[in-house]
C-alpha positions in Angstrom: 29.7 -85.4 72.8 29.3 -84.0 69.3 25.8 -84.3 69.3 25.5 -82.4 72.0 27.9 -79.8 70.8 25.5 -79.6 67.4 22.8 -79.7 69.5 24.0 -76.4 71.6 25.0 -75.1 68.2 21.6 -75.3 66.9 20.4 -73.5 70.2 22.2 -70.5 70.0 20.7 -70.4 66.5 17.0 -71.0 67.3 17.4 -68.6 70.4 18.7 -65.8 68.4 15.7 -66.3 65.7 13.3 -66.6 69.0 14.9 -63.4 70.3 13.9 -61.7 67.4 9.6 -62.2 68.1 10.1 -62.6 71.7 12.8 -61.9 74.7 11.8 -63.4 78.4 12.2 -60.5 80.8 15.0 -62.2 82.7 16.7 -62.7 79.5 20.4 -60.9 79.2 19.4 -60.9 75.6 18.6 -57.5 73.8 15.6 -58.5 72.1 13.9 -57.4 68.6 15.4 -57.8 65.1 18.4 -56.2 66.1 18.7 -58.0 69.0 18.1 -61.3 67.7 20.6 -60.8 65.0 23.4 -60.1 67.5 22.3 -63.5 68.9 22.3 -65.4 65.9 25.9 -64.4 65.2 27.1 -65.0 68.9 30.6 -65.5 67.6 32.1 -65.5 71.4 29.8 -68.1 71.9 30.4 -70.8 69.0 34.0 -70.2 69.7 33.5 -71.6 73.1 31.3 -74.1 71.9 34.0 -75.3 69.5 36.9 -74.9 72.1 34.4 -76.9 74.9 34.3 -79.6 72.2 37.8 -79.7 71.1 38.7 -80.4 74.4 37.2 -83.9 74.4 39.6 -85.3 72.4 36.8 -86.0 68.9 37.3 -88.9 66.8 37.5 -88.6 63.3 33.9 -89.3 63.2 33.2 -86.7 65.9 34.9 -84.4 63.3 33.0 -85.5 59.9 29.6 -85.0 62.0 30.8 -81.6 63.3 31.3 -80.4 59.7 27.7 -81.6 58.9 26.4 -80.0 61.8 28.1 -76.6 60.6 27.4 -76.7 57.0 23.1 -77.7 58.0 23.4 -74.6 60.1 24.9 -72.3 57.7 22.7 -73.6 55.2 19.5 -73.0 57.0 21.1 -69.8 58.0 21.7 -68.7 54.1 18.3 -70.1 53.2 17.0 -67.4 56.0 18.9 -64.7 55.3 17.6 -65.4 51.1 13.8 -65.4 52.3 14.2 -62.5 54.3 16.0 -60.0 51.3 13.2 -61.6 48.8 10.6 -60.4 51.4 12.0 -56.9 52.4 12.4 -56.6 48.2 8.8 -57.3 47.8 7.6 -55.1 50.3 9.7 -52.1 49.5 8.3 -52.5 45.4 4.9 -52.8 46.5 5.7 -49.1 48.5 7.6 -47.3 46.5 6.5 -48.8 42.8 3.5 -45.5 41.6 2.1 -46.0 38.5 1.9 -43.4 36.1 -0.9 -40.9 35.9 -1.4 -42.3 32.2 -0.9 -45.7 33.2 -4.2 -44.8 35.3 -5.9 -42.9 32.3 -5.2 -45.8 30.6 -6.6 -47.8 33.0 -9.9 -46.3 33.6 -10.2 -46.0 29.9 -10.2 -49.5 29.7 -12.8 -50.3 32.5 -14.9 -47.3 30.6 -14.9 -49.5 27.4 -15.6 -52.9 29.4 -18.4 -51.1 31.1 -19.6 -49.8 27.3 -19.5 -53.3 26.1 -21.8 -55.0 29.1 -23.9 -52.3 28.9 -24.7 -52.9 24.7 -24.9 -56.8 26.2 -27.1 -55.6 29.2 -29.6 -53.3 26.6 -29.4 -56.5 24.1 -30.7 -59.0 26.9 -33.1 -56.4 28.5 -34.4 -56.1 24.6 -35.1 -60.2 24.4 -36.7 -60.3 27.7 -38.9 -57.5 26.6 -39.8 -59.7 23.6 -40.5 -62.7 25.5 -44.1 -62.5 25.9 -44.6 -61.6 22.1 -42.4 -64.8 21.6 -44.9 -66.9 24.0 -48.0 -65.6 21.5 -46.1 -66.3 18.1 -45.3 -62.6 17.2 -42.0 -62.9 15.7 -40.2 -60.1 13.8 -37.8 -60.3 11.0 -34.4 -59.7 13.0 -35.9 -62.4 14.9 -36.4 -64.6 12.4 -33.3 -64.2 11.2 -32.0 -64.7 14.4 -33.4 -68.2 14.7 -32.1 -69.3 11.1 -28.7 -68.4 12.3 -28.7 -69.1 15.8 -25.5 -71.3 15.4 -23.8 -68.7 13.9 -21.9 -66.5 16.2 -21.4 -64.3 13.1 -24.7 -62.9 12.3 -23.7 -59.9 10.1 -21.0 -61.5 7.9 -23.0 -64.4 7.1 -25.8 -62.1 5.7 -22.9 -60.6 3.3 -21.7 -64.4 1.9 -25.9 -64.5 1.6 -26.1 -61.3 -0.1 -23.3 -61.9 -2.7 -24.0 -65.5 -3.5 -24.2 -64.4 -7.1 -22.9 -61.7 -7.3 -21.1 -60.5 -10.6 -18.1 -57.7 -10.2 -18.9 -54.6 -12.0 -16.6 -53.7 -15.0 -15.5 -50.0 -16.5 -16.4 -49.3 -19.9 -15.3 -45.7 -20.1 -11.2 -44.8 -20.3 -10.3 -42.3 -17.8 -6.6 -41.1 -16.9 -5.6 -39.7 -14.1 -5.7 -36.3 -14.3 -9.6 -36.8 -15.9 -10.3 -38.6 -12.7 -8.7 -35.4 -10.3 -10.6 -32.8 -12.4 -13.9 -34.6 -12.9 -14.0 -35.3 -9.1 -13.5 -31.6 -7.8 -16.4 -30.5 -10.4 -18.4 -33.2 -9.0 -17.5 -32.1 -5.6 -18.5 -28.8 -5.8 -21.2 -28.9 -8.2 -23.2 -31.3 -6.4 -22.0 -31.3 -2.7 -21.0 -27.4 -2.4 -17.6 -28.8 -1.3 -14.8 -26.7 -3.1 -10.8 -27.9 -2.7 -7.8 -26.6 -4.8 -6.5 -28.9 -7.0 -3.2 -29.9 -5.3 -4.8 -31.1 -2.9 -7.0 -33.3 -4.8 -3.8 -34.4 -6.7 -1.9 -35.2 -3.3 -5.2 -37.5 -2.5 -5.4 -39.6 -5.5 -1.5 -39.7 -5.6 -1.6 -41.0 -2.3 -3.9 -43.8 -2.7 -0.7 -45.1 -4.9 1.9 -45.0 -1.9 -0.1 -46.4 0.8 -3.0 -48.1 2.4 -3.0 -44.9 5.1 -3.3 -41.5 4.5 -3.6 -38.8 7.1 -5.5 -35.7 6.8 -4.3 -33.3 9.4 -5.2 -29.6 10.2 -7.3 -27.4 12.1 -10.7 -28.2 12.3 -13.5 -27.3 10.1 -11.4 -27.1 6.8 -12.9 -30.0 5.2 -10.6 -33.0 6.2 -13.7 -35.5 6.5 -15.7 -34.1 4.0 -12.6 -34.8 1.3 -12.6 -38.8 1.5 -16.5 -38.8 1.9 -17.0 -36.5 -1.1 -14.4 -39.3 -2.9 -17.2 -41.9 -1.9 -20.2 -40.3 -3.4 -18.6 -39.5 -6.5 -17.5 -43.3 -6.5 -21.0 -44.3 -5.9 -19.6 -46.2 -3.3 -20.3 -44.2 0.3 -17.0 -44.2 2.6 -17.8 -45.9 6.0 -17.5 -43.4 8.8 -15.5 -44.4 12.2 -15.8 -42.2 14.4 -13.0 -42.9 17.4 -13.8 -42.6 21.0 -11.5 -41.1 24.0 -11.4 -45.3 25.6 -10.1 -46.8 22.2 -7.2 -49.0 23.3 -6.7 -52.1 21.4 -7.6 -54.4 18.1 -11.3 -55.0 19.7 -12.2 -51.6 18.3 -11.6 -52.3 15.1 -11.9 -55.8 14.2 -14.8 -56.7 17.2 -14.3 -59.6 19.4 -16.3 -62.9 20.5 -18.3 -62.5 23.8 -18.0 -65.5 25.5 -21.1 -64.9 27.8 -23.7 -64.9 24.5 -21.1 -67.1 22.1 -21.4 -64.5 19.4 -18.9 -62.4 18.1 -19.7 -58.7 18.3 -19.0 -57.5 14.6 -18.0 -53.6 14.4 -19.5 -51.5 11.3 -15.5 -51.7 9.5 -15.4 -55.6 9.9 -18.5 -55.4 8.0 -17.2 -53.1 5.6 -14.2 -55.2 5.0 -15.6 -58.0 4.7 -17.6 -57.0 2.3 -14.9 -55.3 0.1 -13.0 -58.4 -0.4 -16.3 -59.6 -2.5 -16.5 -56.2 -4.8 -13.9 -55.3 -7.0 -14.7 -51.4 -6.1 -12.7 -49.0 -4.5 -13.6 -48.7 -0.7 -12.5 -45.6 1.6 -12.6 -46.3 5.3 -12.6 -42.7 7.2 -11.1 -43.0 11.0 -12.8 -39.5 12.2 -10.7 -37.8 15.1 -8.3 -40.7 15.0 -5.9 -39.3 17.2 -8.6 -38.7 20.2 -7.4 -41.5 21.1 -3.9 -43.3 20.7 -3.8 -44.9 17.1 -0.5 -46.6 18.1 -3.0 -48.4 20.5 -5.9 -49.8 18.8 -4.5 -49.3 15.2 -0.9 -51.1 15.4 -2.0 -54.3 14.4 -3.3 -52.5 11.3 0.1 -50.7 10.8 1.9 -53.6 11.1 0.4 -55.9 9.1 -0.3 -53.3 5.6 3.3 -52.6 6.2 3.7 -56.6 4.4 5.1 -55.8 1.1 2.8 -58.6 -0.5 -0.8 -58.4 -0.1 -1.3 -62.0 0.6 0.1 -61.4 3.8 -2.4 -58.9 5.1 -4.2 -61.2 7.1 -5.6 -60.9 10.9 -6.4 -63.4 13.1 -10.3 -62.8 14.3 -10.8 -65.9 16.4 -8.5 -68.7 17.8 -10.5 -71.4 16.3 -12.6 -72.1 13.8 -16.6 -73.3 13.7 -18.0 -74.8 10.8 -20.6 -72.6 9.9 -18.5 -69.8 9.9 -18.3 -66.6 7.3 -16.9 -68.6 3.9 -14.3 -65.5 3.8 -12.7 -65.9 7.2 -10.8 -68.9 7.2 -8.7 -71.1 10.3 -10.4 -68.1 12.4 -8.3 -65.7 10.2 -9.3 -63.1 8.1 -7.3 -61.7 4.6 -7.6 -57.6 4.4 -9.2 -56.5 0.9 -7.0 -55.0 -1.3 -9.2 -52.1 -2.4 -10.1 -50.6 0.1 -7.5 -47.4 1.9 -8.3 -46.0 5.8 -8.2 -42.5 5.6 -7.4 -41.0 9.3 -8.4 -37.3 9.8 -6.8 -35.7 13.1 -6.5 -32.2 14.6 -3.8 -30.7 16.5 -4.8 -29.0 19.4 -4.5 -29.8 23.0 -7.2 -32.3 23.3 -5.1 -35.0 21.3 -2.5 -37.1 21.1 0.2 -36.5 18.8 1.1 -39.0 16.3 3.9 -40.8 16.4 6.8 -41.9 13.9 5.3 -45.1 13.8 1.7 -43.6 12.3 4.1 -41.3 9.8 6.6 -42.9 8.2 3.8 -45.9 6.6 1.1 -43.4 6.2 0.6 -40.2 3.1 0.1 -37.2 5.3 -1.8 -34.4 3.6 -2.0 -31.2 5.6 -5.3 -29.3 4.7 -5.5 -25.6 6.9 -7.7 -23.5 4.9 -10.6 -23.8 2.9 -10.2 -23.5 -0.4 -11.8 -20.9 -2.9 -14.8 -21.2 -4.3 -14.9 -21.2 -7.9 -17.8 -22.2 -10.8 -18.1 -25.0 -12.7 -20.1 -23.3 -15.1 -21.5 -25.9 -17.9 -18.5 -28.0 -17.5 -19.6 -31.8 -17.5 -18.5 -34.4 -15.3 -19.7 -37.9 -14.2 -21.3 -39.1 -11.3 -21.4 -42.4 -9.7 -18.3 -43.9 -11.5 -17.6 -47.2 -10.7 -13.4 -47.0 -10.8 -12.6 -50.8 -10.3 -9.6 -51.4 -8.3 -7.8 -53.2 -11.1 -8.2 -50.2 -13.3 -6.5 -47.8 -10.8 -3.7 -49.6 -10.1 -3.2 -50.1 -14.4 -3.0 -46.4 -13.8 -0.2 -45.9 -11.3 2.0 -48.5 -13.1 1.4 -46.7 -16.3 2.4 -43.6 -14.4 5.5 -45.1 -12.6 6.9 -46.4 -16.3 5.9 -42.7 -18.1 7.0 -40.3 -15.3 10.0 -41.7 -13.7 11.7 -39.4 -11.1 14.5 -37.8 -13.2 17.8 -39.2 -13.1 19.2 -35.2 -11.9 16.1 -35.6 -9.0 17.8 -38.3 -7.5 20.6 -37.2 -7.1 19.5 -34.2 -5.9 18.0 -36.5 -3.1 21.1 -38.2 -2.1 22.9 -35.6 -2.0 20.4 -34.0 0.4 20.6 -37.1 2.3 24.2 -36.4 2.8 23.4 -32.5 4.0 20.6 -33.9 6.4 22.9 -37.0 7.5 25.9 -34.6 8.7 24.3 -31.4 9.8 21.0 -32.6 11.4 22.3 -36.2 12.1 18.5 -36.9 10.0 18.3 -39.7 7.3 15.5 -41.2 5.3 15.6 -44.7 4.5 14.1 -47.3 2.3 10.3 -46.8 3.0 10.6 -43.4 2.3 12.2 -43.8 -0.9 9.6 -46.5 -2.1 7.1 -44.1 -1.4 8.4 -41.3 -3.3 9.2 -43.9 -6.0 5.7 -44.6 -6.5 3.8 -41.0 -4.9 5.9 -38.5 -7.4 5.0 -40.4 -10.8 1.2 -40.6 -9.9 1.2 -36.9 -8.8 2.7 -35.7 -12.4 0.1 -38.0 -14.0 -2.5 -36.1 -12.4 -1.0 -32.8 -13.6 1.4 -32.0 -11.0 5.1 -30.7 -11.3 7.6 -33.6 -10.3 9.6 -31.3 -8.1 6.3 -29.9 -6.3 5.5 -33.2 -5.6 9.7 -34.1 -4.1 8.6 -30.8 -2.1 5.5 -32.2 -0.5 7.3 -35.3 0.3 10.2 -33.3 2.0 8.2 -31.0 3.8 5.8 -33.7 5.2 7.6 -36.9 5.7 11.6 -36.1 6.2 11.7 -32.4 7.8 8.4 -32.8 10.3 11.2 -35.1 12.7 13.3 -31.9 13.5 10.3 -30.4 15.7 11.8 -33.3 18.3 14.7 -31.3 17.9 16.1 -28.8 20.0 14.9 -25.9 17.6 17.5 -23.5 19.9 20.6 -25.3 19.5 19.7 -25.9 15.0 18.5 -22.8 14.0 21.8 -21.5 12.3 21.4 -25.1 10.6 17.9 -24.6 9.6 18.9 -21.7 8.0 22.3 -23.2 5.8 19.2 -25.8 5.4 17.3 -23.2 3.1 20.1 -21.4 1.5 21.1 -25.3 0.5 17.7 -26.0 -0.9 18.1 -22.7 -3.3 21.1 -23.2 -4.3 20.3 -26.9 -5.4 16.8 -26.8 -6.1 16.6 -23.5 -7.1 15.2 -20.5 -5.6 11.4 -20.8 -6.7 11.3 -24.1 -5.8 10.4 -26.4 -2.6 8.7 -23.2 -1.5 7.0 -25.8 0.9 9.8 -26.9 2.7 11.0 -23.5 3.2 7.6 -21.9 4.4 8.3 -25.2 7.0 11.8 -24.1 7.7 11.1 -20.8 8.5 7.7 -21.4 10.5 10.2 -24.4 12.7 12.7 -21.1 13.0 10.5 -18.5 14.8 
């Protein structure tokens, strides 16, 4: 008798699930989901079931069985019920889950730089099946040649450096410049020779930045001479600045560091590897210009850069180019990984206008920003001398800053100043600056009174550019009474011809 009870029991189940796809017309069942449901949890009918079965009188092993018989039920019954939610949830995610309009941007700027990338591969092939009959009668040219010595090399242009600087010999500096001969002698140069005129603060602000970080920003409206700032640095240098210029599809570390096609088995090496890797053999300084950088988002194909010459020590500035190492690869990139030279800086230039992306906090805080919005004056140099061409090692520079950060400390009555300010921003704005930005001030304000500056000018820039640009994410309706006990504070404190910067930037944020 109880297996036929369980048997019955399972019926009523499998009819109700049966119900659901299909009802016979003579059936007193309802039919469909709803229908089937009802029939699954026939509770009038496993009572009778039970009662019909109770009635036999069951053995104690009638009884253990009939638990079984329950429990499998219920259990196929739960295992049902899970598969049906864990459908219905994937089928109401796939409906209702929209991706973003810049999640498609995004996308489509990807698939526009894969289709860039086959098409160089596509032009490369279509080049060496162009060739092949020249091949056939022994015409060979030199980038062929070179081609064929190296053919096991899937680094073509970095192996040409290592062959280039086999003996080389670093170049030394016999003449004793400080800094302020090296901001003056460079804006002479600059508009002597290049017909490229900028004030001297700003110069000063460059050169002082070079001592706070690997990044600087040049920001402003276009046509004011952002590019033509870093590049003039270059000539004078006798050392030309590599160019970047940054397209719309940038998106990740490919862009800047290259990446190994697996279809031709060499790696594609971008103009800046080259660059770099050529740096860390030269004892030079080296100025890397991102043109436009912001056409695209630097958070995107720049954060491995950001992060990594954010390492206090510069032994840890290293980037992985390849997950495995070959033997005939670059003597320079070692274990597939690759050490960032120390002497050279990445100078991003960026306009803000619509057709941009803003930078974010990320970009800021480890980057110098240096706001250039008008051209400067023109002035003459008259018979003034200057050099051209000077070979600045990077050893000697940074002699220079540490001189400058042991001669020009920040003043004692400066700092405080600071902290105090830290307390204003801290209660009124809810805004504090922490250790990064000190560090940077720390070793910015000393270089920029080396180079002729006024320390306090120099706290101004700092203020204005790094601490007081985060309350434009503020609501500027609910703080401008505060923006304006801001200014009277910085008057009162710093006196009232000084940080004229910071209040030009207060008022401007007020209006």
């Amino acid at each position: 008798m109880v297996w036929e009870f369980i048997l019955d029991f399972f019926k009523v189940f499998v009819e109700g699930v049966i119900s659901i796809f299909y009802t016979k017309n003579n059936s007193n069942n309802m039919g469909g989901v709803f229908g089937g449901i009802i029939e699954i949890f026939n509770i009038n009918e496993y009572i009778k079931l039970f009662t019909d079965f109770n009635a036999t009188n069951p053995t104690v092993f009638d009884w253990i069985l009939f638990i079984f018989g329950i429990i499998l039920v219920l259990t196929v019954l739960v295992g049902l019920i899970f598969i049906t939610i864990l459908l219905v949830t994937k089928i109401t995610n796939r409906i209702f889950s929209k991706e973003t309009n810049q999640d498609l941007i995004d996308e489509i700027a990807r698939l526009r730089s894969d289709l860039k990338r086959s098409q160089k591969e596509k032009e490369r092939l279509l080049k060496y099946r162009s060739k092949g009959k020249e091949k056939l009668l022994g015409i060979i040219d030199e980038e062929d040649k070179e081609n064929h010595i190296n053919k096991d090399c899937r680094f073509y242009k970095l192996i040409k450096i290592d062959e280039k600087y086999k003996n080389y010999n670093p170049v030394s500096l016999d003449t004793e410049y400080s800094l302020e001969n090296i901001c003056n002698d460079f804006r002479l140069f600059a508009a002597k020779e290049l017909n490229l005129y900028y004030d001297l603060k700003t110069v000063r602000l460059f050169f002082s930045a070079l001592a706070a970080s690997r990044i600087i920003v040049l920001q402003g409206i276009s046509g004011t001479g952002k590019t033509s700032l870093p590049y003039a640095v270059g000539k004078w240098l006798g050392n030309d600045a590599t160019i970047v210029s940054v397209q719309p599809f940038w998106r990740d570390r490919s862009e800047i560091f290259g990446y190994f096609n697996e279809f031709t088995k060499k790696y594609n090496e971008t103009e800046l590897l080259k660059q770099m890797y050529e740096a860390r053999y030269r004892n030079e300084l080296f100025l890397t210009i991102i043109d436009e950088a912001n056409i695209a988002r630097v958070e995107y194909y720049f954060a491995e850069m950001l992060s990594v010459l954010e390492m206090p020590s510069a032994d840890d500035w290293v980037v992985d180019i390849t997950s495995n190492s070959w033997n005939n690869d670059p003597k320079l990139i070692e274990e597939g990984r690759f050490k960032l030279p120390i002497n050279m800086w990445y100078v991003l230039t960026i306009n803000n206008d619509d057709s941009t992306f803003a930078l974010s906090d990320k970009v800021y805080d480890r980057a110098i920003p240096i706001s250039i919005n008008k051209r400067a004056i023109v002035f003459d140099v008259g018979d003034k001398s200057y050099s051209k061409n000077l070979k600045i090692t990077y050893e000697y520079l940074e002699k220079l800053f540490v001189k400058a950060r042991n001669q020009y400390k920040v003043k004692d009555e400066n700092i405080k100043l600071l902290n105090s300010l830290s307390d204003y921003l801290i209660k009124h704005f809810n805004l504090s600056f922490g250790n990064r930005i000190i560090k940077q001030i720390v070793e910015f304000v000393p270089v920029f009174v080396a180079c002729g500056g006024d320390e306090l000018d120099a706290l101004d820039y700092f203020l204005a550019n790094k601490i007081l640009r985060k309350l434009e994410s503020y609501n500027l309706a609910y703080i401008r009474n505060e923006i304006e006990g801001l200014i009277t504070y910085l008057s009162k404190h710093f006196g009232k011809t000084h940080m004229k910067e910071s209040k030009e930037y207060l008022n401007k944020l007020k209006k």
